[in-house]
C-alpha positions in Angstrom: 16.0 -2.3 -12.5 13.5 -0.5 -9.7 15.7 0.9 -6.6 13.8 1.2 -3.4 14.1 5.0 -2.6 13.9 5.7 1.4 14.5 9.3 3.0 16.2 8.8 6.6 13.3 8.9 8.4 11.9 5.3 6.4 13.0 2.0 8.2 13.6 -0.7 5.9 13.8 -4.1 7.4 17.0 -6.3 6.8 15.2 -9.0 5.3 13.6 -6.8 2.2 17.0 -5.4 1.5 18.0 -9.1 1.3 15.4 -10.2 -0.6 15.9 -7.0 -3.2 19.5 -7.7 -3.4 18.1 -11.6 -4.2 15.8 -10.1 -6.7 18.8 -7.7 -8.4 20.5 -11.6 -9.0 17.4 -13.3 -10.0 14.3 -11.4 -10.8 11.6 -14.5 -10.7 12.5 -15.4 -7.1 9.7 -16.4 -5.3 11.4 -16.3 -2.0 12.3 -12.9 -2.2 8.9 -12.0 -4.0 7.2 -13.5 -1.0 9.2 -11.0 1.5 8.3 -8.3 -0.5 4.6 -9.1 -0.9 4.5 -9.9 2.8 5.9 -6.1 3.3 3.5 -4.7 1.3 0.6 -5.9 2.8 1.5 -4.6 6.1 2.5 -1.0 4.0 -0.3 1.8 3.1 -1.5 0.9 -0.5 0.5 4.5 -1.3 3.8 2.9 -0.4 2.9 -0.9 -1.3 1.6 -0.3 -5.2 5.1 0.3 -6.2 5.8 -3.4 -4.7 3.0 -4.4 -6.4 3.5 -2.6 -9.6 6.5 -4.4 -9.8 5.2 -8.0 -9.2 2.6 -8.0 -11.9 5.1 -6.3 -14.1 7.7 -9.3 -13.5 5.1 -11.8 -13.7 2.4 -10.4 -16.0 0.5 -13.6 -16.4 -0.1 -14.7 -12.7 -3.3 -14.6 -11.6 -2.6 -14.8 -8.1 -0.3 -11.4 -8.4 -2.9 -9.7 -9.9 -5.4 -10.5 -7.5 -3.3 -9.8 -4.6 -2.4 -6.3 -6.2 -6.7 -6.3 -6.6 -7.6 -6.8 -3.5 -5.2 -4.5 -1.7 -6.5 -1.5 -3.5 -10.1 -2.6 -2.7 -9.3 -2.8 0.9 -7.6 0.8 0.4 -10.9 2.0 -1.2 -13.1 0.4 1.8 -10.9 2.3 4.4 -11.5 5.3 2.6 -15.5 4.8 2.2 -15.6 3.7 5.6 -14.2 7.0 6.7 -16.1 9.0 4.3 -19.2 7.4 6.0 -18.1 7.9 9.1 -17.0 11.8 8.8 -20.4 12.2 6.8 -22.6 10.6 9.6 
């Protein structure tokens, strides 16, 4: 069982606590997978991977999770190119 680990200074909404309490319960809800994966694509890919990590771990076969886990570390990786370009320019 993962355990979100916050220092004081994290905020972390109601809704994903609920939905990780869910997930304690039940570990293939989708509802509560949905909050999560909603959270971490609003989260920097540092602090989202352990979400996603997670996801493809519970649902190993799913496509979809893997390709959502895919794309956020591209778009991490375009950020970082983008800003490489621009410092280098």
């Amino acid at each position: 069982l993962h355990t979100r680990c916050t220092s004081a200074a994290e905020y972390v909404p109601e809704k994903v606590k609920k939905a990780e309490k869910k997930l304690e319960d039940n570990p293939y809800d989708l509802d509560a997978w949905s909050i999560l994966i909603r959270e971490a694509q609003n989260q920097p890919i540092d602090k989202a991977r352990k979400t996603y990590e997670r996801l493809v771990a519970q649902f190993p076969s799913s496509g979809r999770f893997w390709k959502l886990y895919i794309e956020a570390e591209n778009m991490h990786l375009q950020k970082n190119n983008y800003r490489k370009e621009m410092l280098s320019a």
